[in-house]
VOGU-3710 file (C-alpha; in Angstrom, 3 decimals, decimal comma):
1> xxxxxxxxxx> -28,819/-16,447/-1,644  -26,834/-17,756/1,300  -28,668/-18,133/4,656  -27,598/-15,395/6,565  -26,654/-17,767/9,419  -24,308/-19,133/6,952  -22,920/-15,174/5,828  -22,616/-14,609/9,599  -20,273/-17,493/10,403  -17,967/-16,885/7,357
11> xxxxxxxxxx> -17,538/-13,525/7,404  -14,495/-12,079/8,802  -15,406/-9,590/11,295  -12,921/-8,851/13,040  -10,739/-8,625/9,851  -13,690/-5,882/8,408  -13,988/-4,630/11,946  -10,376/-3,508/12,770  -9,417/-2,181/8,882  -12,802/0,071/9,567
21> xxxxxxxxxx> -11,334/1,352/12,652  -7,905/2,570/10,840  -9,943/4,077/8,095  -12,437/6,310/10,900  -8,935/6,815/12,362  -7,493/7,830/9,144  -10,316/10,569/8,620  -9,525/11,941/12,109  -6,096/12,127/11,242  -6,679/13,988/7,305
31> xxxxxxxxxx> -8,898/16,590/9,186  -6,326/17,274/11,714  -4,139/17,786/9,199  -5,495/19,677/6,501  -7,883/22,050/8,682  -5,430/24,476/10,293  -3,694/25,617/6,443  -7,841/25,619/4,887  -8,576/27,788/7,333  -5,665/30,183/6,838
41> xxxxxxxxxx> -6,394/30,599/3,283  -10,214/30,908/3,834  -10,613/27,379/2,137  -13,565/25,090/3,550  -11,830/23,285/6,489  -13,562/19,911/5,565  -12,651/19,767/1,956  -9,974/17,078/2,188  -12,063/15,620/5,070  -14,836/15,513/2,898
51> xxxxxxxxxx> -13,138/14,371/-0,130  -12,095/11,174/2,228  -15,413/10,541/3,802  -16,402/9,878/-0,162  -12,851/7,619/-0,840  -13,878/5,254/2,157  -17,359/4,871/1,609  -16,587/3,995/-2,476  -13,652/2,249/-0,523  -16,078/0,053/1,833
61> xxxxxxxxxx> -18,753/-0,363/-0,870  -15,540/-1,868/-3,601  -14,707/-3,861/-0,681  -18,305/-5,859/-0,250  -18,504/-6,136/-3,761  -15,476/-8,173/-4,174  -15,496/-9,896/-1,049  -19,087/-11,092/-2,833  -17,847/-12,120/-6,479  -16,361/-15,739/-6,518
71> xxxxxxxxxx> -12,475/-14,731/-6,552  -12,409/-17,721/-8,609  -14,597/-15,761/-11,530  -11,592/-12,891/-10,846  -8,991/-15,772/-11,689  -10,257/-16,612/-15,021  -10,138/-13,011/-16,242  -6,994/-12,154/-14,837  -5,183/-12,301/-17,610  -7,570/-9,504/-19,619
81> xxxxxxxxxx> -7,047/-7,552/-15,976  -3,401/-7,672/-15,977  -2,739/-6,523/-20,016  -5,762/-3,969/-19,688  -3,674/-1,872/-16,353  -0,368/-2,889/-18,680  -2,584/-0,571/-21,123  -3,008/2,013/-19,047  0,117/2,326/-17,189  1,622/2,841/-20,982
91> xxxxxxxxxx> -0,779/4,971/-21,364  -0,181/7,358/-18,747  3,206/7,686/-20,099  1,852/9,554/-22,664  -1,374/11,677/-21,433  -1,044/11,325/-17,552  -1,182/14,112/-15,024  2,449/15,108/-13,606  2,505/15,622/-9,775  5,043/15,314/-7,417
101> xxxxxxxxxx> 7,512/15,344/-9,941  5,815/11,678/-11,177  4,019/11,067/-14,336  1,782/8,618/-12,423  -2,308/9,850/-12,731  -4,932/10,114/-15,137  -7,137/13,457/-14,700  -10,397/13,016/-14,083  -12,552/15,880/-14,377  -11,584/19,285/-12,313
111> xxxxxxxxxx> -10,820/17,373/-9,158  -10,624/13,475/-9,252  -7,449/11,816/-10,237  -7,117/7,760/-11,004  -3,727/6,110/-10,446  -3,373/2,869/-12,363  0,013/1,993/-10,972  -2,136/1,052/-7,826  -4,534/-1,138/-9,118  -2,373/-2,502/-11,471
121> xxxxxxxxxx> -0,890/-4,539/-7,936  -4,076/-6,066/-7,616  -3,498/-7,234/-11,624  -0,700/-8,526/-10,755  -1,377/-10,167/-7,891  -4,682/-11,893/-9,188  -2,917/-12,623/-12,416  0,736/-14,119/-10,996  -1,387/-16,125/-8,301  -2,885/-18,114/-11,484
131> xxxxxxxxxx> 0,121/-18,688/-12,961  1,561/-20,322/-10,192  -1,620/-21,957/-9,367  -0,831/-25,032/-10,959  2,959/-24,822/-11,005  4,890/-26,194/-8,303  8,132/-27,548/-9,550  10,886/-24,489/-8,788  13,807/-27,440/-9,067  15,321/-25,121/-12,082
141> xxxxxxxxxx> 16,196/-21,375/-11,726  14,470/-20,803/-15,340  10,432/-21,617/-13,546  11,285/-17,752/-12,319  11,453/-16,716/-15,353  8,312/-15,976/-16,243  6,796/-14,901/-12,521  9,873/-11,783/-12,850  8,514/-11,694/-16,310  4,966/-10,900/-14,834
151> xxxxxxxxxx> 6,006/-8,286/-12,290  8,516/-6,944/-14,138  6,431/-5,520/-16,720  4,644/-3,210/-14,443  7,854/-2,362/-12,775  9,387/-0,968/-15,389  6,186/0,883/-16,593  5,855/2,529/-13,239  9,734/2,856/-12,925  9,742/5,604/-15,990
161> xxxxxxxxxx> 7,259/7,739/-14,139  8,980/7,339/-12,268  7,669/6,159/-8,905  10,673/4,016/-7,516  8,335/3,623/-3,912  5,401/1,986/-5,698  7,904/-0,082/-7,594  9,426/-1,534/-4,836  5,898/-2,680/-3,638  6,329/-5,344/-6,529
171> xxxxxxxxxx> 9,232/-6,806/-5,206  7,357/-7,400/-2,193  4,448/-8,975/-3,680  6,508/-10,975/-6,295  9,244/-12,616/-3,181  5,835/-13,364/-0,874  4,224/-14,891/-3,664  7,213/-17,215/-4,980  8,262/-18,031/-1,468  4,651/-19,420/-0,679
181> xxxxxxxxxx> 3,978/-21,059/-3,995  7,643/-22,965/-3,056  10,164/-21,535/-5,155  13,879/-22,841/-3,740  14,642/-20,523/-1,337  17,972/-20,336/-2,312  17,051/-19,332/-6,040  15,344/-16,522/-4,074  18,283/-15,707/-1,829  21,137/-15,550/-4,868
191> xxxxxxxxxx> 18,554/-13,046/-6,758  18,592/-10,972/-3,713  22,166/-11,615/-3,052  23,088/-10,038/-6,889  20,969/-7,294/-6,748  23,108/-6,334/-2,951  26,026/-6,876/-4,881  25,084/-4,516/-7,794  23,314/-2,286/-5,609  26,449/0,534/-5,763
201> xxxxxxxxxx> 26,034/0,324/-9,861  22,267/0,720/-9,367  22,760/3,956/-6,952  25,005/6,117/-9,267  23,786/5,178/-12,734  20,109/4,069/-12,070  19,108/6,182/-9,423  18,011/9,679/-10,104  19,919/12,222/-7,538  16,593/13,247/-5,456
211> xxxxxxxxxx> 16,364/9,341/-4,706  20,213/9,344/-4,424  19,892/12,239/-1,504  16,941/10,184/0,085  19,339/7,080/0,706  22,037/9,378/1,782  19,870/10,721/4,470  18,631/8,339/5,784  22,142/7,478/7,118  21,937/11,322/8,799
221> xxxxxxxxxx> 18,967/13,387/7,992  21,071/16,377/9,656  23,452/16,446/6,767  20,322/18,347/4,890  18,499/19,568/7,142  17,097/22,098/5,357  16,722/19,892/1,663  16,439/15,661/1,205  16,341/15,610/5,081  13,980/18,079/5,850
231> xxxxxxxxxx> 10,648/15,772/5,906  12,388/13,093/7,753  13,489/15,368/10,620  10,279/17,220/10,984  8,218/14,136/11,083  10,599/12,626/14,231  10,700/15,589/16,053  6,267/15,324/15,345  6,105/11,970/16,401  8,708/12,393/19,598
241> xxxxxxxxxx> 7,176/15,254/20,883  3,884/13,094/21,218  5,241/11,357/23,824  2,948/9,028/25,832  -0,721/10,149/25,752  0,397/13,122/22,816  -0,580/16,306/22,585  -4,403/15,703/21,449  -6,726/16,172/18,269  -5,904/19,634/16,723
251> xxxxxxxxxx> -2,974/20,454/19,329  0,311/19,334/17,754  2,404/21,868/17,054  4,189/20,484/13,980  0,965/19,331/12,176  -1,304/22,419/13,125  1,804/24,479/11,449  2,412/22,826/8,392  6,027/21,608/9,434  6,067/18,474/8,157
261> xxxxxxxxxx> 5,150/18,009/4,097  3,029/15,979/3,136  1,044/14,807/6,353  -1,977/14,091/5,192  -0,839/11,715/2,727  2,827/9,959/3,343  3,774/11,536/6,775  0,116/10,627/8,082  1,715/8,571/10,903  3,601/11,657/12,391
271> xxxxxxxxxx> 0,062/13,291/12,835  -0,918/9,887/14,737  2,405/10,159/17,004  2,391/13,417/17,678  -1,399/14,107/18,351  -2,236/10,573/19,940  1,139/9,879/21,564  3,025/6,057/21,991  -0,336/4,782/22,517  -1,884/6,058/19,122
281> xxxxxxxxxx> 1,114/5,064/17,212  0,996/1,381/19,402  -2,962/0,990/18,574  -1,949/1,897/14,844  0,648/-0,945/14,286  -1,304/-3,684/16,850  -4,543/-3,120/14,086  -1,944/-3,438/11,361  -0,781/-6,668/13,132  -3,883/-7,791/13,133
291> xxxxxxxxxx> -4,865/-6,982/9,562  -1,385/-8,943/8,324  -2,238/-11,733/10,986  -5,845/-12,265/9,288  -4,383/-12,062/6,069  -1,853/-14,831/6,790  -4,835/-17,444/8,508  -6,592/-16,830/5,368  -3,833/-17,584/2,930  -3,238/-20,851/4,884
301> xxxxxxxxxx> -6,942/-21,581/5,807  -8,038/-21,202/1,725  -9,956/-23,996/0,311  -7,542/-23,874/-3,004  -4,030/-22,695/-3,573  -5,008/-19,677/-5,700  -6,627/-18,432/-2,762  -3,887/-19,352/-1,030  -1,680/-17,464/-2,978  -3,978/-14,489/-3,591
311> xxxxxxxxxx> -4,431/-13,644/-0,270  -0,617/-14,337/-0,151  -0,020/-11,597/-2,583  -2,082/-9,110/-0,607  -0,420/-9,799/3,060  2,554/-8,719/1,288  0,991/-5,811/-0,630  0,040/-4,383/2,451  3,190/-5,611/4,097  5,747/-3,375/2,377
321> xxxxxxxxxx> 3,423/-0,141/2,647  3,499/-0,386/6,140  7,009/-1,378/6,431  8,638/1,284/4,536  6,008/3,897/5,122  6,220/3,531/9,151  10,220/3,212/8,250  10,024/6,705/6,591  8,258/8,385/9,386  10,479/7,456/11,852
331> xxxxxxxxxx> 14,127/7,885/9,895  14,677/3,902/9,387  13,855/3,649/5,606  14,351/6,507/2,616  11,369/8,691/1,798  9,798/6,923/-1,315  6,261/8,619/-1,326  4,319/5,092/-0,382  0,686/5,942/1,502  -0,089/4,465/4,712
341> xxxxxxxxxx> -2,932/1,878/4,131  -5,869/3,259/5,405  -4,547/6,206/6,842  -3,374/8,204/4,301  -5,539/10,776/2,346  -5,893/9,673/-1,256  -8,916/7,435/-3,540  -6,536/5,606/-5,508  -4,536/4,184/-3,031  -7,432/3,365/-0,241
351> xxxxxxxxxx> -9,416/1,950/-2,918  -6,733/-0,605/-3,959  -6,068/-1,322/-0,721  -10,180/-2,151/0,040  -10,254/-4,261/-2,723  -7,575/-6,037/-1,500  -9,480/-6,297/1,957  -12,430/-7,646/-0,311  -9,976/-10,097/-1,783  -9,252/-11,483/1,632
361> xxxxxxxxxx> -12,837/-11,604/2,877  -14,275/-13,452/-0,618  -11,731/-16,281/0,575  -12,400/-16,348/3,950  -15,943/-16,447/3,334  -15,284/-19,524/0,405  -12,635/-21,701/2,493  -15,821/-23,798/2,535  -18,486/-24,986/-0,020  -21,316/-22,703/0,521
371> xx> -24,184/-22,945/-1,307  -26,166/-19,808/-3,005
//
């Protein structure tokens, strides 16, 4: 066992401390949001409250135990990892539990639900990171072959749920990962540049027309207001109407009334804007600062490169779900159905996301010889 002055200097509190804080603020926020329509139809108003109390502590306890196995160990069964979720994301396909329109979860029991398109990014990341462990000639546009190879698998998988938002997650992870393991930025611009260049081909013969009126909306969500721009328009009047201090726990009007869809899971940051105000919404993004800000000190502080490039891969996991999720609420990025990290109501997603806390911590804690 390590001496526990040892555990004490190595362990990242303020990284544990501040993603703890969103997740407390997270419940808040899931109560606020689900009690007012529970209590209309004589449901218990804790259920979803409840039901997320559970998620973070199975959350917080999948967090410790990764943050205590030697990420190293992780690394050497990646590979099994990574074809196991390409097994079930296949598999889904098949048997999986339609919701939203998405063929995307496995039903579990009456009530529980297990998404493997979200721990399949943690496959991917643990499993790309060793590829590119050892691998650091990216002279030649073919070494990104394989790493799109790797990600690309999923994609499409997840893709023909379809679930373009949790897609697009891969990108992220994929570009942070090659640009830190130094792939030619230029290889990585001219991919990007292409897939600009194609993107009009992509829109009207790829894209279905629900995600076609998404990106058309986002340009004026007042051209359907009462359809594709309807979420969008209710969650910035929410989140305007909060103004400074907001209107406090239980008081906003849109939230208490059910106006915006969906705000317990992917609208949870209009609940935060319009029932805690500028300064809810500020404290919100300075903790998710902080959380990408950790995650970056890690990646350069590891004692290894696939550290390095693990915790790499989770900066920009949690990167894009804040980007595009924050984008949504506010009418900057399309409505793609990604969760808020921490926030939103949901096991699948806030269990990912703890692991890849855990992942961060386990580094941390290793950037120097320790011994057990």
């Amino acid at each position: 066992m390590a001496h526990p002055k040892k555990v004490s200097k190595n362990f990242d509190f303020i990284l544990f401390g501040v993603v703890l804080a969103v997740a407390l603020l997270g419940l808040l926020a899931v109560f606020s949001a689900t009690r007012a329509k529970l209590i209309e139809t004589g449901s218990d108003p804790f259920f979803f409250f409840k039901r997320q109390v559970a998620w973070v502590g199975i959350g917080l306890f999948a967090m410790l135990l990764t943050a205590y196995i030697d990420y190293q160990i992780m690394g050497k069964i990646s590979r099994t990892f990574y074809f196991i979720l390409l097994g079930l994301l296949a598999l889904v396909l098949a048997v999986g539990h339609l919701v939203s329109g998405a063929q995307s979860w496995f039903k579990v029991g009456t009530f529980a639900s297990f998404q493997p398109s979200e721990l399949a990014k943690i496959a991917v990341i643990l499993y790309l990171a060793k590829y590119l462990e050892d691998r650091d000639d990216f002279t030649q546009f073919s070494s990104l072959i394989v790493p799109f190879a790797i990600v690309l698998a999923p994609m499409i998988l997840i893709l023909l749920q379809p679930d373009l938002g949790t897609a697009i997650v891969f990108v992220g992870i994929l570009f942070g990962m090659l640009f830190i393991a130094g792939a030619n930025p230029k290889h990585l611009a001219a991919i990007i540049g292409t897939t600009l260049a194609i993107s009009p081909l992509l829109f009207f013969f790829v894209l279905k027309p629900y995600q076609q009126a998404r990106i058309m909306v986002l340009i004026n969500p007042y051209s359907d207001p009462i359809g594709a721009g309807y979420n969008v328009i209710q969650s910035m009047i929410a989140i305007g109407s909060g103004r400074l201090w907001g209107k406090g726990l239980f008081n906003g009007s849109q939230t208490q009334l059910n106006f915006v869809p969906e705000h317990h899971t992917d609208f949870i940051f209009s609940v935060i804007g319009e029932e805690f105000g500028f300064l809810g919404g500020l404290f919100v993004l300075a903790a998710y600062f902080l959380i990408l800000w950790r995650g970056m000190v890690i990646s350069y502080t590891a004692k290894d490169r696939y550290g390095s490039l693990v915790a790499t891969g989770v900066v920009s996991m949690l990167f894009i779900h804040i980007l595009i999720n924050i984008g949504m609420n506010m009418g900057i990025m399309p409505v793609t159905g990604i969760p808020l990290p921490f926030l939103s109501y949901g096991g699948s997603s806030l269990l990912t996301n703890m692991i890849g806390i855990g992942l961060l911590l386990n580094i941390y804690f290793r950037r120097h010889k320790l011994q057990f």
